[in-house]
Every structure is written in C-alpha cells, then in structure tokens.
SEMAR-221897 format. One line per 2 residues: number of its first residue (from 0); their letters; for each residue x, y, z of C-alpha. Coordinates in steps of 0.2 Angstrom, whole numbers, plus 5000, padded with zeros to 4 digits. Example, Ala and Ser with C-alpha at 12.3 -4.5 7.8 and 13.67 -1.06 7.14 Angstrom:
BEGIN
0 = AS = 5062:4978:5039  5068:4995:5036
REM end
This chain:
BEGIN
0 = XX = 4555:4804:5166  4555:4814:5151
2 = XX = 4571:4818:5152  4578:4800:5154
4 = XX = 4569:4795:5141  4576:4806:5130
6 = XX = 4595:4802:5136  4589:4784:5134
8 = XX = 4584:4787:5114  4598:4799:5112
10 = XX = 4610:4785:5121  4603:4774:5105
12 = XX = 4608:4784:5092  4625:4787:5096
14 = XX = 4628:4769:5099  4624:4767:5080
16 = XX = 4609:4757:5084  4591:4756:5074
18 = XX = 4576:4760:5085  4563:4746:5084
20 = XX = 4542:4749:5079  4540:4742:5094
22 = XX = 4546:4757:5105  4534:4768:5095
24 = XX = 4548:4778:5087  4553:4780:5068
26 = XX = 4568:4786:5062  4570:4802:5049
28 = XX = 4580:4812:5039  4568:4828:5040
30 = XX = 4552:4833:5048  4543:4827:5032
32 = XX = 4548:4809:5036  4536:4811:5050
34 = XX = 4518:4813:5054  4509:4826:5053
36 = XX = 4510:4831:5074  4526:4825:5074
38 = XX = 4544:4835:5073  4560:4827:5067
40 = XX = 4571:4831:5084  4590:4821:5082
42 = XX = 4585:4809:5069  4571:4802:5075
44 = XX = 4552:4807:5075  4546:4814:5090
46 = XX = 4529:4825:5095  4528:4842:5090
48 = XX = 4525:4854:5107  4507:4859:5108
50 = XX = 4502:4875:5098  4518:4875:5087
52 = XX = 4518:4871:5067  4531:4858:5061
54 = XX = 4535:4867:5046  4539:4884:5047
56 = XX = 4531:4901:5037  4543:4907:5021
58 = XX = 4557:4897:5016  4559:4878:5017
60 = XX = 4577:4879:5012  4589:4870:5019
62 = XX = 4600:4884:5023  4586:4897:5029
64 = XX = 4589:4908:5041  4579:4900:5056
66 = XX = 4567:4913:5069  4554:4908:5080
68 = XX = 4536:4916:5083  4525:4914:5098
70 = XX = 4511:4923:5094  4495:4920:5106
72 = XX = 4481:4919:5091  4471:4910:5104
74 = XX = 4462:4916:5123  4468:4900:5130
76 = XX = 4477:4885:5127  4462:4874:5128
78 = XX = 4453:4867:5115  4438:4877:5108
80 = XX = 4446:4893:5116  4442:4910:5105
82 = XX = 4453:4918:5094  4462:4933:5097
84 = XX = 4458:4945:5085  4472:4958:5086
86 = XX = 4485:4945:5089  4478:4936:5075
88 = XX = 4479:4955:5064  4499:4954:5072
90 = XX = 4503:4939:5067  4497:4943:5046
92 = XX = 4506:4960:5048  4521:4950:5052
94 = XX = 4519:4936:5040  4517:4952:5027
96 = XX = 4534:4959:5030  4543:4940:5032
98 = XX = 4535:4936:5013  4542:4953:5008
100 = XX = 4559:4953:5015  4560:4934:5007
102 = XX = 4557:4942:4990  4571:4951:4990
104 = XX = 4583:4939:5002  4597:4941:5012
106 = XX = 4615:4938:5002  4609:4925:4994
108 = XX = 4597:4916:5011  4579:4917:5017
110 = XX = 4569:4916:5033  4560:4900:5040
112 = XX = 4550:4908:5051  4543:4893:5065
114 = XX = 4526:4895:5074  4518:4892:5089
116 = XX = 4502:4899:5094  4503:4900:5114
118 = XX = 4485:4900:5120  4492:4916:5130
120 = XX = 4498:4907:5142  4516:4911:5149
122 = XX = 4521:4893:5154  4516:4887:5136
124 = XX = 4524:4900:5127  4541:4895:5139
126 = XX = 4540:4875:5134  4538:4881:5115
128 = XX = 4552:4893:5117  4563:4877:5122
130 = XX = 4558:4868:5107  4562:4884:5096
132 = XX = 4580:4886:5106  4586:4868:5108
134 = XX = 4578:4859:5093  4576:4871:5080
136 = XX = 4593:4883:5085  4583:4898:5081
138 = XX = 4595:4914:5082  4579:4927:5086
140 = XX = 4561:4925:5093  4546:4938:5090
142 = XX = 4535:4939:5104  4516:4946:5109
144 = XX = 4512:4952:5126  4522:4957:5142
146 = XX = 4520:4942:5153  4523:4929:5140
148 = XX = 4537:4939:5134  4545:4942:5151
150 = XX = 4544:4922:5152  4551:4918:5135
152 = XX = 4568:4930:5140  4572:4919:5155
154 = XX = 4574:4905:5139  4581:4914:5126
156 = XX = 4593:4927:5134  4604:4914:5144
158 = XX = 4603:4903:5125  4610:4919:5116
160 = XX = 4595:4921:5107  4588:4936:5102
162 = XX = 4570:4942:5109  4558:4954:5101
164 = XX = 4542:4959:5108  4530:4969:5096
166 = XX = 4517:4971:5112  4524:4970:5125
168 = XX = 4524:4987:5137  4529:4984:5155
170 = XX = 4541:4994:5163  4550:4977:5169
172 = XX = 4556:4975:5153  4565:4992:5154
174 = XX = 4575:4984:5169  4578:4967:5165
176 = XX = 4596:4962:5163  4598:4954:5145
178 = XX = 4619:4957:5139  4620:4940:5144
180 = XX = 4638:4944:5145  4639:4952:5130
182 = XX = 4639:4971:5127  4624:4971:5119
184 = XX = 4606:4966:5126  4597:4955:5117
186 = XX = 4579:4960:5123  4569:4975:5112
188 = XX = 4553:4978:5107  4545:4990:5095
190 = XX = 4529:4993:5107  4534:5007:5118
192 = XX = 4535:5006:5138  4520:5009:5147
194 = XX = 4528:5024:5158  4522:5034:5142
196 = XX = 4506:5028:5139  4502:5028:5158
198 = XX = 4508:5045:5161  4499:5052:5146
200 = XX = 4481:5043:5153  4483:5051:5169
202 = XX = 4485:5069:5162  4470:5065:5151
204 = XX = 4461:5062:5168  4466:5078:5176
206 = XX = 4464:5089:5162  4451:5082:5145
208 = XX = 4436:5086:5154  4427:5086:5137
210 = XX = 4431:5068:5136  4421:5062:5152
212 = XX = 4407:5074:5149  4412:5090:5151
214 = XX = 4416:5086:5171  4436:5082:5178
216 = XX = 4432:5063:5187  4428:5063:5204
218 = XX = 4434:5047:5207  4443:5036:5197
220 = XX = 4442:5015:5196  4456:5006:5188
222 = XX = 4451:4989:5185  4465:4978:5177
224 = XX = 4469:4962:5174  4481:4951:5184
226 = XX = 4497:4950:5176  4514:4961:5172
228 = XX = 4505:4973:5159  4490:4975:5168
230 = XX = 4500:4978:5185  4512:4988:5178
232 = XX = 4500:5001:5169  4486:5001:5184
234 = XX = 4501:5006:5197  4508:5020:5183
236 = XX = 4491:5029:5181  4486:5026:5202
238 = XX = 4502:5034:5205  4501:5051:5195
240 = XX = 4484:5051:5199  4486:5052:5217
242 = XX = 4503:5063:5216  4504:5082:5210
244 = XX = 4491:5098:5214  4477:5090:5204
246 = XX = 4475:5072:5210  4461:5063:5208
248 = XX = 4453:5049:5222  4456:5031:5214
250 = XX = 4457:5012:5217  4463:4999:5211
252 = XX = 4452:4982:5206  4461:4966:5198
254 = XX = 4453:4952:5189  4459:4935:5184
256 = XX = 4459:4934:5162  4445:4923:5159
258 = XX = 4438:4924:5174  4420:4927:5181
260 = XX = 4418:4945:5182  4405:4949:5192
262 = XX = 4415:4947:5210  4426:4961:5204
264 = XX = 4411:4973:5195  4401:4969:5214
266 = XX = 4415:4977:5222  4418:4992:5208
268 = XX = 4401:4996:5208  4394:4994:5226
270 = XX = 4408:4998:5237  4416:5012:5224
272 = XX = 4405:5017:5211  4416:5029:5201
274 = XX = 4411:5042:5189  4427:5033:5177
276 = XX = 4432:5017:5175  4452:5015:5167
278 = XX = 4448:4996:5159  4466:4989:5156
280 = XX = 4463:4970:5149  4460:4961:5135
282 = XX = 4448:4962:5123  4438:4944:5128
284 = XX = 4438:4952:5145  4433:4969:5139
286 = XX = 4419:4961:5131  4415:4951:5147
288 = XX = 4415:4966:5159  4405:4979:5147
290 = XX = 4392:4966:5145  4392:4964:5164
292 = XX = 4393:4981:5167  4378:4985:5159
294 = XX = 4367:4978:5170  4376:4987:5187
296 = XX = 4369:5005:5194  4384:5013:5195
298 = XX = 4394:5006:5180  4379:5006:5166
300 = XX = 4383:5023:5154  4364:5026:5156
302 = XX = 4367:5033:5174  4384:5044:5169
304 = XX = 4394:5035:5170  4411:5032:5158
306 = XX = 4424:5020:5153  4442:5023:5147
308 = XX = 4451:5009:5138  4469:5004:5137
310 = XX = 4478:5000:5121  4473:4979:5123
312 = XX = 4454:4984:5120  4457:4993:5103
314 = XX = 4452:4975:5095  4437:4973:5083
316 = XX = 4433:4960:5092  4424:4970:5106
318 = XX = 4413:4979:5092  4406:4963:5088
320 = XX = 4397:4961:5104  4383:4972:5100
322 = XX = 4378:4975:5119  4397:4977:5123
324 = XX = 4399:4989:5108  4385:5000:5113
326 = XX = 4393:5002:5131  4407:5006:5123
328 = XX = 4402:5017:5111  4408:5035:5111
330 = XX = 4420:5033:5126  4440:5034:5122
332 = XX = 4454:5023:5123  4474:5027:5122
334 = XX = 4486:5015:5112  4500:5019:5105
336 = XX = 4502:5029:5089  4503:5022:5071
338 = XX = 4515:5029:5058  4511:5045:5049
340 = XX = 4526:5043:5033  4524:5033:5019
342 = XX = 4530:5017:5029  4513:5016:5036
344 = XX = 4505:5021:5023  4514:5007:5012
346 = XX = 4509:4993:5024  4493:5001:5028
348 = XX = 4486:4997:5007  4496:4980:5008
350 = XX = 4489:4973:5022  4471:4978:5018
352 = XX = 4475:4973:4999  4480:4956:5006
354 = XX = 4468:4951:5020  4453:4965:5018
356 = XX = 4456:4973:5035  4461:4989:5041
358 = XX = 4477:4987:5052  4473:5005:5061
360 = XX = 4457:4994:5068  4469:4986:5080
362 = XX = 4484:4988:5090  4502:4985:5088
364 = XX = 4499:4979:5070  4512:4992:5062
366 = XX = 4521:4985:5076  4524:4967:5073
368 = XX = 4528:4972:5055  4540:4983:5057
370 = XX = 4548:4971:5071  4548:4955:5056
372 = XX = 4558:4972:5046  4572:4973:5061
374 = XX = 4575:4955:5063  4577:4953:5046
376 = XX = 4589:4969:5045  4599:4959:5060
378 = XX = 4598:4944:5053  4607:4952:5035
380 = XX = 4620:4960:5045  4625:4949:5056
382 = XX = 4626:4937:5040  4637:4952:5030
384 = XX = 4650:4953:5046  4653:4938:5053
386 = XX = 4643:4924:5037  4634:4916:5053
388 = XX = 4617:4921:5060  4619:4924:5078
390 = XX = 4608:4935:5093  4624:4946:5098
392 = XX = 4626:4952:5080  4607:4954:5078
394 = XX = 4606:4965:5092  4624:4975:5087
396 = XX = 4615:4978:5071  4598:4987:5080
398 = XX = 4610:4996:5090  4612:5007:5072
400 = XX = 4598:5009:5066  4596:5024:5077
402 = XX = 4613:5031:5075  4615:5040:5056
404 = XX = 4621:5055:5053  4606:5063:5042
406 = XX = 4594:5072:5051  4580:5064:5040
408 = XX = 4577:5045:5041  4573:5032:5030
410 = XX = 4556:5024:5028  4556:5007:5033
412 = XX = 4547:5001:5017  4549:4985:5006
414 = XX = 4557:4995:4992  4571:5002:5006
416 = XX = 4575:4985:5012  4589:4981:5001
418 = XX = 4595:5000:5002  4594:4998:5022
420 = XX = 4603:4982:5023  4618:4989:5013
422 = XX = 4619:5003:5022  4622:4991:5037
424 = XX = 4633:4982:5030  4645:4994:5025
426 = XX = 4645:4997:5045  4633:5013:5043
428 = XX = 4622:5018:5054  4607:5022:5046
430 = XX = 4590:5033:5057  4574:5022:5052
432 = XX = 4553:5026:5053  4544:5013:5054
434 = XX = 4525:5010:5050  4524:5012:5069
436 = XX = 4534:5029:5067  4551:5035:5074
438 = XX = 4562:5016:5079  4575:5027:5088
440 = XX = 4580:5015:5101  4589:5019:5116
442 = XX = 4603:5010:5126  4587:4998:5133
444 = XX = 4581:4992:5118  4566:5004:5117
446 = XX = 4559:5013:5103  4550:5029:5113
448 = XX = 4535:5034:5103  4518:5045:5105
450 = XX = 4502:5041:5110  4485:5040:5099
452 = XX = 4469:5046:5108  4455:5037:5099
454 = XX = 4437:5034:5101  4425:5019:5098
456 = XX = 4415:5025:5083  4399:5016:5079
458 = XX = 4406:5005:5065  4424:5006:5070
460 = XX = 4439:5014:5080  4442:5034:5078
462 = XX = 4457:5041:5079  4455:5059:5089
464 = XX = 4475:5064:5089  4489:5053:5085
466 = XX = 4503:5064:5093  4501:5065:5111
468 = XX = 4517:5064:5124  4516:5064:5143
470 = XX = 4518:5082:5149  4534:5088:5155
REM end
C-alpha cells in the first residue's frame, strides 16, 4: 500500500498538480520547510524513518559531499531501550575525524554526514539504509556490527554505494561478493576478521595457564549470542579448540540478545559446569549474564571458576554494574589492538580533550575514526579523477592506500590529511597507519591487524599486550 501511495503522490507531482491540506501533505523546497520528524523526499514533506536525523552531522551545504551512518547508539529499537556505550564512544570518534576532515575540505567540498541510530536491529538498519540510498543518494555508508552490516550490503552493494564497517568481524564478510560488476568490491571495514581473533583465543586457552589460574582449562563453555559475529567467532575458537595435539573438551551455548538468561546459565552450569567460560556478546548481555552468574555453583568466581571475554564486552558500561564488575574483575578479554604511532596517540588526546573519556576504554573506537579518515580520503579522490562522488571510485581509491613504495607509512593524522589526499590524487599510492595501527588492506577489503590481551582492572580496562597474532 505504501508503495502505491507513493506512485499516487509521485503521479501528482509530475502532472504539475498542488497537493491539497487535505491529504495531510505539504509541499517543500528543503527539509527545513518541513517539521521537525519530517524529511523533504521529491518535493514534498514526508516522515522521517525511525531512528534517523533529518539534518545531517557537518556540512549543510548545498553541494556537500553526502554519507550515511547507521550506528546502533541504542540496545533496541524500542522506546526507553539503553544506550550503547561503546557504539555511542564510536559514533563521537567518528563525528571527531568528520569535523576534522571538514576543516580542511575536499577541493573546495565538505561532508554531510546523515544519521540513523538502528536500535541494533538488522531489519531497521535495512529500511534506514533505503532511505540513505534512494532519498538521500549517499555515495558511502559507515556501519557497526556484523549482522547489521551484512544486512545493509544486500542495500548498498547492488545501489553502487560504498559500505564500511568499523566493527564488524565475521568471516562472512571475507566471502561475500561485493564488485557488483565492477572490478573493485565495495564492502571493507577497518575491524579485522574474526579468524585472527578466534585463532589467537584459542592458543591463549591451550597455552596462558597463568591466565586461568595457573591451570590449562579442563573444559571450556563458549557461550554466544545468536547472530553472524557471535556464531562466527564461537565456531572459530570450538574448532581449534577441538583440533591439534592439545585440544581442549568444549561446547557450545547460544543465547538470544536481550534475552532472559537464565535458561542458557541452567544449562551451562548444571549439565556442563566448565572451569572457563569464553563470553562472546554484548556488553547489556555481558552485564546480564555476570549478574546471573553470580548466583550459579558452577559459574560464580568464588568456586573457581573464570570467564574470558570477547572484544564486544570491552565496554564501560559492564563496570558500571558493580555486581557484574566484580565477577568480572581480574579475568581477561581479547579485542583488537589499538594503534601504537602518533595517529593514536593524536586521536587518543583529542577525543579525551573533547568528550572527557578514554577511547582505549572501549573497542573499535580508533576504528570508526580511522574509517570517517578513508571515506573522506575516497571521497577526495574520486572527486580529484572523475569531479563526481561515486562507490566505485571510493573504493579504487582504498585500493592505494596500501600500495606505496616507501617502506615507512604515513600516520593517518589530521595534519597528514591534506598531504594523503594529494598524494592520491596525483594517482600515488601511499601505505597508511592508522589510530587502529597498520590499514594494509588486502584484495578483500580487509585490514589484518594484531590482537590486545587486556584485563578488567578495578576502575577500568588493562591492556596486558597489544601485539599478539595467531600462531603459525
């Protein structure tokens, strides 16, 4: 019905015909002829898709260079849902490196950036990736999350749109076809795959006995939630757990986000009982499931037992449970590495200057900055080759950005931007470190980087080693 409608209105307008008060419609110029959850869609006022901001972030020019954002600052799409932190942390880092790169501009052009907030919900983040596609003609989207990402590339990839995840780690993304006809893919991401960090969980397993105690686990739990990341990881770590000279007894247990989750602690703690738990969810689940544990005979850390934590739990927000944080406290976690050059160091002072927080507290925020960087980098070149903004050139111009010459690479700072976009420009390719290290991408779109071992501290994350690869 929707879509008849629309024809209907559409039908309208090309006639030459004035809509009437009385179908509920107002004409416009802009969006600022329109309410405040409305969007101005064809010339006339329309409502705005839920979760997404009618103006964008940077510039209001007319001839800005337009990119999407669908970021899930919230648990779920519902009103009164809770705010997730570290998506919330992503989104600043990334709004930090769009008001730098506006400062210095691009031939002469800036970035609107336009904004939805998801809820973390894949079929949302889909309907909002229409609207950013068809109504706003965005030439590049910047994405959280596996699933949601996964979801937004079945919209963008067949528009010619550009995708780029700053979180998202499944191995389906390796896999995914994303030319699009093209010789180029137009799916990346600066988070690197979860082969590395999976591999690299499972040889802590086999062979950090300090880190459980001073004992190699008996028998491992791997208890993830229900969706391409979580699934991905859980099969990677079971896999090369159960593989090799030194495997390790384990099982899987799923859980739904948002969930009740004492069905799936019953089963973990009554008919299992591990020695370790692998916890591969969220950080509202995290917190859910520590608090929980806690009162189990098997999973409580007063009976011996321990918890490892994927990347997703690094979040403040699991600290600020203070029964959570104390089962949590002292135990380890994996995620992947920050910078060590003077690009993370550079973000690292701005961010906490700007919002008062420490971007190593949670993860992927180097990240989503240095991914607002490339885009903005793609966005230059393909505007210095071709004077248009378009996915394919975007994407021709990441394809560089791990190809120069010198064996030393540039930092991807805001003082370099100017310096980097030239250097594209002038059809060099240029070798990049980013605040989230080393951006060499390979033929997939991937940026292969280490592996952080950290620990939760009792104010805060610890970072134990920031340089750890899967073993050969």
């Amino acid at each position: 019905m929707r879509a008849l409608f629309l024809t209907g209105v559409m039908s309208v307008l090309a006639a030459g015909c004035s809509l009437t008060t009385a179908a509920g419609l107002d004409e416009c110029e802009t969006s600022a002829d329109c309410q405040s959850d409305q969007v101005c869609t064809q010339r006339v006022c329309l409502p705005l898709p839920a979760g997404c901001r009618a103006e964008p972030y940077g510039s209001t020019d007319a001839d800005a260079v337009r990119m999407g954002g669908l970021f899930p600052l919230h648990t779920s799409p519902e009103a009164g849902a809770s705010e997730d932190e570290s998506d919330v942390q992503g989104f600043n880092a990334a709004l930090l490196a769009l008001e730098e790169v506006n400062q210095r501009t691009l031939g002469g052009r800036k970035i609107a950036l336009y904004f939805c907030d998801t809820g973390s919900s894949r079929d949302v983040a889909k309907k909002q990736a229409q609207w950013l596609v068809n109504d706003k003609k965005v030439a590049a989207v910047l994405t959280a999350g596996s699933s949601q990402t996964l979801g937004v590339a079945d919209v963008t990839i067949p528009a010619g749109v550009l995708t780029m995840s700053y979180s998202a780690s499944s191995t389906e993304l390796t896999v995914k076809e994303d030319t699009n006809g093209g010789p180029v893919g137009l799916l990346w991401r600066t988070s690197p795959s979860d082969a590395i960090q999976g591999s690299v969980i499972a040889h802590l397993l086999r062979t950090r006995s300090d880190l459980f105690g001073g004992t190699t686990p008996s028998k491992v739990g791997i208890l993830y939630v229900e969706d391409p990341y979580g699934q991905g990881l859980s099969n990677i770590i079971s896999e090369q757990l159960s593989t090799g000279s030194a495997r390790i007894p384990n099982r899987t247990f799923l859980y739904q986000r948002g969930s009740d989750v004492k069905p799936v602690l019953d089963s973990l703690d009554m008919t299992y009982g591990p020695t370790v738990t692998v916890l591969i969810g969220f950080a509202d689940d995290a917190t859910a499931i520590l608090r929980e544990a806690s009162t189990r005979t098997n999973l409580k850390r007063e009976s011996g037992h321990h918890w490892f934590f994927s990347d997703s739990v690094k979040d403040a927000a699991v600290l600020a449970d203070t029964l959570a944080a104390s089962q949590a406290r002292g135990f380890y976690g994996t995620a992947p590495a920050q910078g060590t050059g003077q690009a993370f160091s550079t973000f690292s002072a701005r961010f906490n200057d700007k919002y008062k927080k420490d971007p190593a507290a949670y993860a992927y925020t180097s990240n989503a900055y240095d991914a607002m960087y490339l885009l903005a980098l793609g966005a230059s070149y393909s505007l210095s080759t071709s004077n248009a903004v378009t996915g394919a050139k975007m994407a021709e111009a990441l394809t560089r950005v791990s190809s120069g010459t010198s064996s030393t690479s540039t930092q991807l700072t805001n003082s370099n931007f100017t310096y980097l976009a030239a250097e594209l420009a002038a059809g060099r390719g240029v070798n990049i470190e980013g605040a989230s290290g080393p951006l060499n991408f390979d033929a997939n779109g991937e940026a292969r980087a280490p592996v952080e071992l950290w620990q939760v501290g009792d104010s805060g994350f610890v970072t134990i080693s920031s340089n750890l690869e899967p073993p050969p």
